[in-house]
TIFIZA-953046 format. One line per 8 residues: their letters; for each residue x, y, z of C-alpha. Coordinates in steps of 0.25 Angstrom, whole numbers, plus 5000, padded with zeros to 4 digits. Layout:
N
A> X/Y/Z | ... .
//
This chain:
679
XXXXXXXX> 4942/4828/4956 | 4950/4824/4942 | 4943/4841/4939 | 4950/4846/4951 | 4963/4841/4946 | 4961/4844/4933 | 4958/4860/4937 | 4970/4858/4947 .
XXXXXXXX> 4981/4853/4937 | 4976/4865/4927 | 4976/4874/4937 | 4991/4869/4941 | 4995/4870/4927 | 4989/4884/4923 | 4997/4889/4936 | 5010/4881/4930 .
XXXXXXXX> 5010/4889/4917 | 5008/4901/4923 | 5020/4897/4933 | 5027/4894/4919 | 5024/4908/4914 | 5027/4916/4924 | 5042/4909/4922 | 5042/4914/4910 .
XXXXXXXX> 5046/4929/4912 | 5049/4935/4927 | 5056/4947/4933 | 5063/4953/4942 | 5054/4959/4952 | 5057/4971/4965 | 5046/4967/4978 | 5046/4981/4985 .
XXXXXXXX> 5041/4982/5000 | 5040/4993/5010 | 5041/4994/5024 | 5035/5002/5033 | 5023/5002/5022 | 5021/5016/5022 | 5027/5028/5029 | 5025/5044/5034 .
XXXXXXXX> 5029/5054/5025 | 5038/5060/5035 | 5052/5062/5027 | 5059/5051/5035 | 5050/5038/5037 | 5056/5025/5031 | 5052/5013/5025 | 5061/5002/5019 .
XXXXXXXX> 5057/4999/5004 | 5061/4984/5002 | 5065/4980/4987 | 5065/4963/4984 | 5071/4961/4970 | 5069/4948/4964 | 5075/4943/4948 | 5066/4934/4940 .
XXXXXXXX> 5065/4922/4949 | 5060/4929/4961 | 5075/4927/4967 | 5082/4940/4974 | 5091/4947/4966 | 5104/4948/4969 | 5110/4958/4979 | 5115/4971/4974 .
XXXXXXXX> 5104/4974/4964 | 5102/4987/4965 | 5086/4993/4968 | 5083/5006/4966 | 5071/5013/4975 | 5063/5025/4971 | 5051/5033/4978 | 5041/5043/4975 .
XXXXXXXX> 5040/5048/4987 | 5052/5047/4999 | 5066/5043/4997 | 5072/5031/4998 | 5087/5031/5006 | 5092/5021/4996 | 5086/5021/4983 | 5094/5013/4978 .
XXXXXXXX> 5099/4999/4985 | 5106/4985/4983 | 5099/4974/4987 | 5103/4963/4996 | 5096/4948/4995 | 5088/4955/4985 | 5081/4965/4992 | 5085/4981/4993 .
XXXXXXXX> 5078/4991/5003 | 5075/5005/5003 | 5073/5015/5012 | 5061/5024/5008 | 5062/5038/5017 | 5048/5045/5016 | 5047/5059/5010 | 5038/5071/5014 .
XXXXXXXX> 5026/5067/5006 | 5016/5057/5010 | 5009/5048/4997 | 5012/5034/4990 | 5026/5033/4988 | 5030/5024/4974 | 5042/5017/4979 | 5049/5010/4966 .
XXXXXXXX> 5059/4999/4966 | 5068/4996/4955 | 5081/4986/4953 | 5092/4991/4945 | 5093/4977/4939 | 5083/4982/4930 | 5077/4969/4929 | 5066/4972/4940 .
XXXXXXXX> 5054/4981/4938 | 5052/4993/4948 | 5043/4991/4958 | 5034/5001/4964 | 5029/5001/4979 | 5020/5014/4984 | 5024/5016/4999 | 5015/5028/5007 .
XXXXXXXX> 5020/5039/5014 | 5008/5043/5024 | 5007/5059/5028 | 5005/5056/5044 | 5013/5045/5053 | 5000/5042/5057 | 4993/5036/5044 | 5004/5025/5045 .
XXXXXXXX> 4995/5017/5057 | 4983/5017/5049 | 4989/5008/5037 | 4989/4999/5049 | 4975/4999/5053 | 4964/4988/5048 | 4948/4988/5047 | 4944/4975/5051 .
XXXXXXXX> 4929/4969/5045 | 4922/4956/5049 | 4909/4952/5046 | 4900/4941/5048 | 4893/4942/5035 | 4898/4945/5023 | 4913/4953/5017 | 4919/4954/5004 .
XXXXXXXX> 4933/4961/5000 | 4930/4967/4984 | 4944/4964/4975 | 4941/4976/4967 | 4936/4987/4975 | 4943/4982/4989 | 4930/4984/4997 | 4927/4976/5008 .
XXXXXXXX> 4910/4973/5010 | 4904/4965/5021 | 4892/4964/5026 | 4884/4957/5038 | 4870/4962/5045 | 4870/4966/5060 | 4884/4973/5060 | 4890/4961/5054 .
XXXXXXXX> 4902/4967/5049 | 4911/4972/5059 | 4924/4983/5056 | 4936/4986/5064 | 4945/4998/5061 | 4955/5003/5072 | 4943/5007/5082 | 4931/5009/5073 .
XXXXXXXX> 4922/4996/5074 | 4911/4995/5064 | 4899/4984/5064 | 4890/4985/5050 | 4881/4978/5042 | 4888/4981/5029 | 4902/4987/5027 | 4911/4990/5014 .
XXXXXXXX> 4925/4994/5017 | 4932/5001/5004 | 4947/4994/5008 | 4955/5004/5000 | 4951/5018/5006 | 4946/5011/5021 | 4932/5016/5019 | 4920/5009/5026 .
XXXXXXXX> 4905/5010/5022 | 4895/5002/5032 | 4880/5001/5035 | 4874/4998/5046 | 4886/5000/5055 | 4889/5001/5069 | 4902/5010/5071 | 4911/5011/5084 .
XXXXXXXX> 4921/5020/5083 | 4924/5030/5092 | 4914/5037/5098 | 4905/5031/5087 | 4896/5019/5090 | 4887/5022/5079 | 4877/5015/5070 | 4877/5019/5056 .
XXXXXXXX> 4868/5016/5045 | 4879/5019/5034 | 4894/5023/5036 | 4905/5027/5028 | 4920/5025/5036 | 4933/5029/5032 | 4942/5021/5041 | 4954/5028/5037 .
XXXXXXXX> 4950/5043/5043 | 4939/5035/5053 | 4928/5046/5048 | 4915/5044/5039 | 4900/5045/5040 | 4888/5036/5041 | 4873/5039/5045 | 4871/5035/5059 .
XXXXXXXX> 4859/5040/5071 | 4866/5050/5080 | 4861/5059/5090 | 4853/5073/5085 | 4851/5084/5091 | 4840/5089/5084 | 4831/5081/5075 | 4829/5086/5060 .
XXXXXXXX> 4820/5083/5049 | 4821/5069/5047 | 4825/5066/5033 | 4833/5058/5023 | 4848/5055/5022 | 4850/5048/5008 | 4839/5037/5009 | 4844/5036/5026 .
XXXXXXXX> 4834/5041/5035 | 4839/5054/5043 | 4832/5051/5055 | 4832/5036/5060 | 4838/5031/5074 | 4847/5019/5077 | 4848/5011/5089 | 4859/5004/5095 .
XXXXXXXX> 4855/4991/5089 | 4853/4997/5076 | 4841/5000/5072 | 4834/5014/5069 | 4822/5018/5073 | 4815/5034/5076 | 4825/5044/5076 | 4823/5054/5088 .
XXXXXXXX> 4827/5068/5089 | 4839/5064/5095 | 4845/5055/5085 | 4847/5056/5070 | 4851/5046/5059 | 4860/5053/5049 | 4875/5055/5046 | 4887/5056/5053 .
XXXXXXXX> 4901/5060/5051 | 4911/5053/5061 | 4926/5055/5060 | 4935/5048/5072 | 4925/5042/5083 | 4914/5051/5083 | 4902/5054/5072 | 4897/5066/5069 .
XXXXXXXX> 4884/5071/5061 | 4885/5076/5048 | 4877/5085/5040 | 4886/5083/5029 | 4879/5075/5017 | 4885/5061/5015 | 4886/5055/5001 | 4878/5043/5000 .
XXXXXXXX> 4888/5034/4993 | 4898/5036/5005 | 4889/5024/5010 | 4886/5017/4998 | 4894/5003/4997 | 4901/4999/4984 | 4895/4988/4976 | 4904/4978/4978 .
XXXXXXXX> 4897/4966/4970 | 4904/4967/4956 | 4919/4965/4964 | 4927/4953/4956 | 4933/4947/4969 | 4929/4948/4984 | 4935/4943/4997 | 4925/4937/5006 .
XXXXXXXX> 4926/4936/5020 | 4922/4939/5033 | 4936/4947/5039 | 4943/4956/5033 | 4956/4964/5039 | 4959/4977/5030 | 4971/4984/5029 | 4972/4998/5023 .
XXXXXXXX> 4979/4997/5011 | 4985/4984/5013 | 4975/4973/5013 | 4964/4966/5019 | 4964/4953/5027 | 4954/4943/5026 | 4949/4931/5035 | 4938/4919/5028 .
XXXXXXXX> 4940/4926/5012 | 4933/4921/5002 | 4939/4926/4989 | 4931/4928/4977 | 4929/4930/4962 | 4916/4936/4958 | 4908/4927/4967 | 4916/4915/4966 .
XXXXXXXX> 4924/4911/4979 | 4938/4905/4973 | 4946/4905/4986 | 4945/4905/5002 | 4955/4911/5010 | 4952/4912/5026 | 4962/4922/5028 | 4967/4934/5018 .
XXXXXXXX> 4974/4946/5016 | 4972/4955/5003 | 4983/4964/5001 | 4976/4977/4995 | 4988/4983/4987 | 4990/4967/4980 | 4974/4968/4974 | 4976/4975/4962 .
XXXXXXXX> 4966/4964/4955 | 4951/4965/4960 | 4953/4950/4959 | 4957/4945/4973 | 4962/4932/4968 | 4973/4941/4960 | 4980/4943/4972 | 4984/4928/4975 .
XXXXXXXX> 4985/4924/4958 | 4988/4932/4947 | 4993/4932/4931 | 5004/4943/4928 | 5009/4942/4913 | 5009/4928/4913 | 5015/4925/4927 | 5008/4920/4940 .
XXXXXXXX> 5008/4928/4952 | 5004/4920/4965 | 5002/4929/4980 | 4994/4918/4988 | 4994/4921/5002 | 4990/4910/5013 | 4985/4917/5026 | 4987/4909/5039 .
XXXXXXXX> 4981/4922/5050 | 4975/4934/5046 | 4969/4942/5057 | 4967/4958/5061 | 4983/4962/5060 | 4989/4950/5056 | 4990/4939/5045 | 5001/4928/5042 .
XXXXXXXX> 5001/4920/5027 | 5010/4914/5017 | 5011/4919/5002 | 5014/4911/4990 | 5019/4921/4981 | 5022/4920/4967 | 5026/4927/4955 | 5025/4941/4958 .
XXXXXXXX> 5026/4954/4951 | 5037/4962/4958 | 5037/4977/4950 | 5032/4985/4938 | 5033/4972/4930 | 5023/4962/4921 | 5032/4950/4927 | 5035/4944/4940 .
XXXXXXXX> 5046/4938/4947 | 5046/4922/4949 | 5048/4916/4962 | 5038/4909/4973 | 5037/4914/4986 | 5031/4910/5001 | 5030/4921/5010 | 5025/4920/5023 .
XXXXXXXX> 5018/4935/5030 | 5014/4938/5043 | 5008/4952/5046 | 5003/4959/5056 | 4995/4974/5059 | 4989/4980/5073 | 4983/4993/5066 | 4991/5003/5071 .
XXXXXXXX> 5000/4997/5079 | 5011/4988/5071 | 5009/4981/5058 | 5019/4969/5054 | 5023/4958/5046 | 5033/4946/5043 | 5036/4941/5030 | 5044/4929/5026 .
XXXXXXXX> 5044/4927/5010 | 5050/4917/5001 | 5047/4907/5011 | 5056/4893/5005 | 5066/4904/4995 | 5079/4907/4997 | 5077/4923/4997 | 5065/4923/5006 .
XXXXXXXX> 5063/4936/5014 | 5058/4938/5029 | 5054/4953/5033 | 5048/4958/5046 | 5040/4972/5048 | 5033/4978/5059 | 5026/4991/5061 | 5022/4998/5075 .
XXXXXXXX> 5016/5009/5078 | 5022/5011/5092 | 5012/5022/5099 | 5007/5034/5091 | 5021/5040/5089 | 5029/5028/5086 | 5030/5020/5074 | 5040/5008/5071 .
XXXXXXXX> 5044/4998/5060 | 5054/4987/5059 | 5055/4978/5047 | 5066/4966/5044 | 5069/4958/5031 | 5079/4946/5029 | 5080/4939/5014 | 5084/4926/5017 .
XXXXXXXX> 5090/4929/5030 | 5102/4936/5021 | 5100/4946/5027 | 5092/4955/5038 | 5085/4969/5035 | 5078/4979/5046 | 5071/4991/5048 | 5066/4999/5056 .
XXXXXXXX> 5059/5012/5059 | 5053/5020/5072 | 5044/5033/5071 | 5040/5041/5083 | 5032/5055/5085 | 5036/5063/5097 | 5032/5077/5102 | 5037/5086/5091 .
XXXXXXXX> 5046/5076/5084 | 5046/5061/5078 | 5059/5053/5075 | 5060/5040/5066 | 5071/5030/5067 | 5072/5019/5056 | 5082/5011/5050 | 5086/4998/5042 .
XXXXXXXX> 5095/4987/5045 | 5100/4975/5034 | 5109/4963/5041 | 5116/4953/5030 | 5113/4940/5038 | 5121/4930/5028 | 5132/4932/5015 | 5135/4947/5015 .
XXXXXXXX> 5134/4953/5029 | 5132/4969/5030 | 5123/4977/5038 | 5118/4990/5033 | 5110/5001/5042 | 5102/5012/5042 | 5097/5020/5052 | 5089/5034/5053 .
XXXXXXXX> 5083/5042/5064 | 5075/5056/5061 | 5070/5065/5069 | 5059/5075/5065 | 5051/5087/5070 | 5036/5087/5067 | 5033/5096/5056 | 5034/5110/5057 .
XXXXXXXX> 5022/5121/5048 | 5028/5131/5040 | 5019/5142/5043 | 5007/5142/5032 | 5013/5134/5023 | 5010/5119/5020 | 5022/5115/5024 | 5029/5107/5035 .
XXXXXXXX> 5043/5107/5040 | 5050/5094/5046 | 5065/5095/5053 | 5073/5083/5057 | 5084/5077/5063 | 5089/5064/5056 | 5101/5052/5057 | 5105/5040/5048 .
XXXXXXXX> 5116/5029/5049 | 5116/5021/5038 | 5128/5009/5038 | 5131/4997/5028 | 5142/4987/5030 | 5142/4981/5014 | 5148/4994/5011 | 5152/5000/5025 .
XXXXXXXX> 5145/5013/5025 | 5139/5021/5036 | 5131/5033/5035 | 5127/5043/5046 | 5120/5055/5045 | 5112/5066/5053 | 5102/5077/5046 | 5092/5088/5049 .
XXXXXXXX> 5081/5089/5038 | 5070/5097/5037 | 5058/5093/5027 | 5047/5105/5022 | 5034/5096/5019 | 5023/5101/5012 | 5008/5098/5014 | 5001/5094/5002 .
XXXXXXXX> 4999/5107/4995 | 4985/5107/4985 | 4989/5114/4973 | 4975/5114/4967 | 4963/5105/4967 | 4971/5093/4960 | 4986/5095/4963 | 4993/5095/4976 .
XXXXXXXX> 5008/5097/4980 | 5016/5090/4991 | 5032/5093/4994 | 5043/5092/5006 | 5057/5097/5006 | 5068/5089/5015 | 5080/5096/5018 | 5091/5088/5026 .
XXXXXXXX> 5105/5090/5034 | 5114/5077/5035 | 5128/5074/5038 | 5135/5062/5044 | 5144/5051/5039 | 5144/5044/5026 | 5133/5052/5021 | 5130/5063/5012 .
XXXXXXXX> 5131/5077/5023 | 5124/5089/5017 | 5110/5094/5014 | 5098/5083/5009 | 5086/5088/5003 | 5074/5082/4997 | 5060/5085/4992 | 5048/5083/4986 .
XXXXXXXX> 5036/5086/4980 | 5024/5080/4974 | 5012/5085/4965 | 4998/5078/4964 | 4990/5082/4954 | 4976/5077/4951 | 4975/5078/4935 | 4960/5071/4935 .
XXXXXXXX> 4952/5061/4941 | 4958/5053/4936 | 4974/5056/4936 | 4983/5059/4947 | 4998/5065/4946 | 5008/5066/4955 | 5024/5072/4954 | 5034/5071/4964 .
XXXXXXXX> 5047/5078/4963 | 5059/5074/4972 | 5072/5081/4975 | 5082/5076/4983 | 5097/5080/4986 | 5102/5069/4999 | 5114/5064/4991 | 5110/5051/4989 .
XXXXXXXX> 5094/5050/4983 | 5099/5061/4972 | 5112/5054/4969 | 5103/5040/4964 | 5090/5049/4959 | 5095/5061/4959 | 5088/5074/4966 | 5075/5076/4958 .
XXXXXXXX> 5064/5067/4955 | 5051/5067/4950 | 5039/5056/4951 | 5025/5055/4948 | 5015/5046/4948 | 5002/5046/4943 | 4987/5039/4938 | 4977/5041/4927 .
XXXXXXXX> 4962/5034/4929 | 4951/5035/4921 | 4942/5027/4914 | 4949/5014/4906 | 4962/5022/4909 | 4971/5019/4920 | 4987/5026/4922 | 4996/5026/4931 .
XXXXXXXX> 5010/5029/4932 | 5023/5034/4942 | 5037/5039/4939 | 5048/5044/4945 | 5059/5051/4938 | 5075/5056/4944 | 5076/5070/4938 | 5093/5070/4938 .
XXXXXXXX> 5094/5055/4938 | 5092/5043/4929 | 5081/5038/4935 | 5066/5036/4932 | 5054/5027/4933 | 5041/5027/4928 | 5028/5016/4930 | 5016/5017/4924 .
XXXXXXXX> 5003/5008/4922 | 4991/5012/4913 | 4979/5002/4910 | 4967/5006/4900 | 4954/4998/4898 | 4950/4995/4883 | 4936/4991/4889 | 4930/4983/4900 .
XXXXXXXX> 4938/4971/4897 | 4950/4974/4890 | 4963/4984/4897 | 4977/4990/4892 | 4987/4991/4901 | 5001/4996/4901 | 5012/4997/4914 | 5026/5006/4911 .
XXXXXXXX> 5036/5004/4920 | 5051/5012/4919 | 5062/5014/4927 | 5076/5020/4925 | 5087/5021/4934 | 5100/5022/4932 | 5106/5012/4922 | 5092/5004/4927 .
XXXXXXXX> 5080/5003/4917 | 5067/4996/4918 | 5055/4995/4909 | 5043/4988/4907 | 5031/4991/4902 | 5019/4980/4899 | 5005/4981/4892 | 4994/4972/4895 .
XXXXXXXX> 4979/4969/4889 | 4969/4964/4897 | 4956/4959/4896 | 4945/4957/4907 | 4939/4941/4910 | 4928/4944/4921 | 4936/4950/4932 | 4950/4944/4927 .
XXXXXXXX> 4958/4954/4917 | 4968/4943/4909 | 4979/4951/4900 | 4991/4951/4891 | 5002/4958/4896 | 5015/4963/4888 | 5029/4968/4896 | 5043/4973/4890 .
XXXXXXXX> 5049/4963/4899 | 5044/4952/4897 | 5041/4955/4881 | 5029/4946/4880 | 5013/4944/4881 | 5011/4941/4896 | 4997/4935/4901 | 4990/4939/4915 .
XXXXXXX> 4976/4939/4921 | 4973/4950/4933 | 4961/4953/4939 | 4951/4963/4931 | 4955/4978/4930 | 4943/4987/4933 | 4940/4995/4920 .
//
């Protein structure tokens, strides 16, 4: 017992001085969220970008600071806002081009780092439902989540392990499910999907498409020479409880294509590592458990999880969720603890339900790292998160954070999918019940046509009371060809009425637009070019009458196998974005990777005005156990300057990498411990 309390009071006090250090030096930080998550590249789907700006004690700033916004890809109506309880929102407004948008969010105080926050913007209405959709995996035997490589093995004899995924059902003896491109490799598995209800010996499955291959008995019309496949007999028969006897001349054993619900042989030869499973033994940290939910791009739910390091168990959880995008370490247990240039970040989340579609917890949150920056703001937080998803149908959540502080924050969002032709969102936020915020949005395809509504709404509940509007209704002819060439043509109809009672403005206006979007254009075997032009009539009241244009147009070029570059130029005239940024733009963004060597870097640069930004992260490994790094960042806008740049060295202990770290910020040697780089 007197050990106990000794390893306790140690443990206590090694958390204390790192408490103690964190005190030592914080900043300002910008939390950046997006709401809906992603959205069609259909030049007039919204989403709100939500900026929350706290100052070296994790306390709200005070109202009127101004945020800037900036995109790579879309506009936003507003770039640049005050904000109200601390917080300032966005209106992003989705361009022609589908891709990763790199959404940047910077104060003016020049005290906070920028933040960065990709958003997508899909090609097709359609690929927004299957961001929805789960594959579900239970198994009686054994399952394991790899920290490193996110892959997912489980194994258990007699169709132990059982797969759900909208309506494929799949029963095998061993699985391996590649978590970040949705790719399923079985043996010994019993498919229904379809018109398939199929035993195959080995099968490969991309669950994202619903096509692959596997080598199966199916019915022959003739019999051939019997022969070898690989090491797999050509000719063996399966019965319906599994197991092969004589082939007859009506049956053969070899492989199948299927696409959809139905299978169809193939004479098309298959490589062999398409069915091989990864060896997974080497990982540094595994999940153990017997459930897992998984969540394309988003994260994976677990029920009864062992965590472990190497093959030691150091912690229990029946129920958790891993948020993909948060595991940047291949060490799991980085996720709840980590060691950031001498201060401590805490994110321990306590699950009380987590089932297919939905999961309640509460988060002890800590210390975190808000923007391009080697430090972190202070502050401890409660929050309390209760989400929900039905696949395609509607996706939700309610958030209550800060639980216990003064500027806590309650938000609502809910997603539907209506019927095939009908989307919807709604979202609300109120800081401290200062203050009400709603949006809203609704998306419908008819014959020939499709029309979109959305708007936003803020209420002041208590000190300042305003109320300020926005609403917008466009209605849009499907896409006309232009004869032979790869381009399409869009005309519309659209209104807006914006209204704000701090400063007793209202804004009306009516427009036709047309929009020429190009198709993506190969100029050879490693560049290809992707444009669209916007050309749009308003008038009304209290806005700018006349003509609006907009366009742009980005180049991807291939330079190696190991580098990729891409440009976008930006021009608008709507006499409001050009009068902040001015009418031509340029961006790029790009990555190097080969060998010990590691770069990337994105930038964004007004061609007629006073503002620019530029990020860049390089790391280079000296050997197996030693690494360089170096991070950039700069941003100018304005009378508005931020820079910061930071080195750091860091050495490799098993499968912990500990470092020194130096900032212009903070003008000191910093300490951290992360979890090992892979070399």
């Amino acid at each position: 017992m007197a050990s106990i309390s000794l390893v306790r009071s140690r443990a206590i006090g090694l958390l204390a001085f790192f408490f103690i250090a964190t005190a030592s030096y914080a900043q300002q930080g910008i939390d950046v969220t997006t709401f809906p998550y992603r959205s069609v590249a259909d030049g007039r789907s919204t989403a709100t970008v939500t900026a929350t700006v706290r100052d070296s004690n994790g306390r709200l700033v005070q109202d009127g600071t101004r945020v800037v916004f900036t995109t790579t890809l879309g506009t936003f109506r507003e770039p640049v806002i005050s904000t109200s309880n601390g917080i300032a929102r966005a209106v992003l407004v989705a361009g022609g081009t589908a891709g990763v948008a790199k959404i940047t969010v910077n104060s003016l105080s020049g005290n906070a780092p920028p933040t960065t926050r990709e958003f997508e913007f899909v090609s097709d209405r359609k690929l927004l439902s299957s961001a929805q959709e789960y594959v579900e995996i239970v198994t009686n035997g054994t399952m394991q989540f790899t920290g490193d490589s996110h892959f997912i093995a489980a194994s258990a004899p007699d169709y132990g392990v059982k797969i759900r995924y909208r309506d494929i059902q799949i029963a095998a003896d061993d699985i391996q499910l590649d978590v970040s491109g949705y790719v399923l490799r079985a043996r010994k598995a019993r498919v229904k999907f379809g018109k398939i209800n199929q035993v195959f010996e080995e099968l490969f499955l991309k669950f994202n498409d619903r096509s692959g291959f596997g080598t199966t008995t199916y019915a022959a019309t003739a019999f051939d020479t019997v022969g070898m496949w690989g090491r797999i007999p050509v000719f063996l028969a399966q019965d319906t409880d599994g197991e092969y006897r004589a082939a007859t001349a009506s049956e053969k054993f070899g492989l199948v294509s299927f696409r959809g619900g139905s299978f169809t042989p193939t004479e098309t030869t298959a490589n062999r590592s398409s069915f091989e499973f990864r060896d997974l033994s080497e990982s540094p940290s595994t999940i153990r458990a017997k459930k897992a939910v998984v969540f394309p791009q988003k994260g994976i739910q677990f029920q009864k999880a062992d965590v472990y390091v190497g093959e030691t168990r150091i912690m229990k959880m029946p129920l958790y969720e891993l948020k993909l995008n948060d595991s940047r370490s291949p060490l799991v247990t980085d996720q709840f603890v980590s060691i950031r240039d001498n201060q401590i970040a805490v994110n321990y989340p306590y699950y009380m339900d987590i089932r297919p579609g939905q999961s309640s917890l509460f988060r002890l949150r800590t210390g975190e790292q808000l923007g391009r920056s080697t430090s972190a703001s202070r502050g401890v937080f409660l929050d309390y998160e209760w989400n929900w998803n039905r696949g395609d149908e509607m996706e939700g959540g309610l958030n209550l954070s800060g639980i216990g502080r003064d500027d806590w924050m309650m938000g609502l969002r809910q997603t539907w999918q209506l019927d095939p032709s009908t989307n919807a969102y709604i979202q609300a936020q109120s800081p401290a019940g200062q203050s009400i915020f709603g949006a809203f949005g609704l998306t419908r395809q008819f014959t020939g046509f499709q029309t979109s509504f959305n708007g936003n709404m803020t209420q002041g509940l208590r000190g300042l009371r305003y109320t300020t509007q926005d609403v917008y209704l466009s209605v849009e002819k499907d896409p006309t060809k232009l004869g032979r060439l790869p381009v399409q043509l869009y005309v519309g109809l659209t209104t807006f009425q914006s209204k704000n009672s701090l400063i007793n403005a209202t804004q009306r206006s009516t427009g036709v637009y047309g929009r020429f979007q190009s198709s993506s254009l190969r100029l050879d075997s490693r560049s290809s070019l992707v444009g669209s032009f916007e050309v749009k009539r308003l008038t009304g009241t209290g806005t700018q009458n006349g003509i609006n244009l907009r366009g742009s147009a980005s180049l991807s070029r291939k330079l190696s196998n190991s580098a990729t570059l891409v440009t976008t130029y930006d021009y608008y005239k709507d006499n409001f974005n050009d009068k902040v940024f001015g009418n031509h733009s340029l961006s790029f963004s790009g990555f190097y990777n080969s060998g010990r060597t590691n770069f990337s870097f994105s930038g964004l640069r007004s061609l007629d005005r006073d503002r620019a930004s530029f990020y860049g992260d390089a790391s280079y490994s000296l050997s197996s156990l030693w690494r360089l790094g170096y991070s950039y960042t700069w941003d100018r806008f304005l009378d508005s300057r931020y820079l910061d740049y930071n080195t750091v060295i860091g050495y490799r202990v098993g499968w912990r990498e500990v470092g020194l770290t130096w900032s212009l910020r903070t003008h000191r040697i910093g300490f951290q411990v992360l979890g090992s780089v892979v070399y």
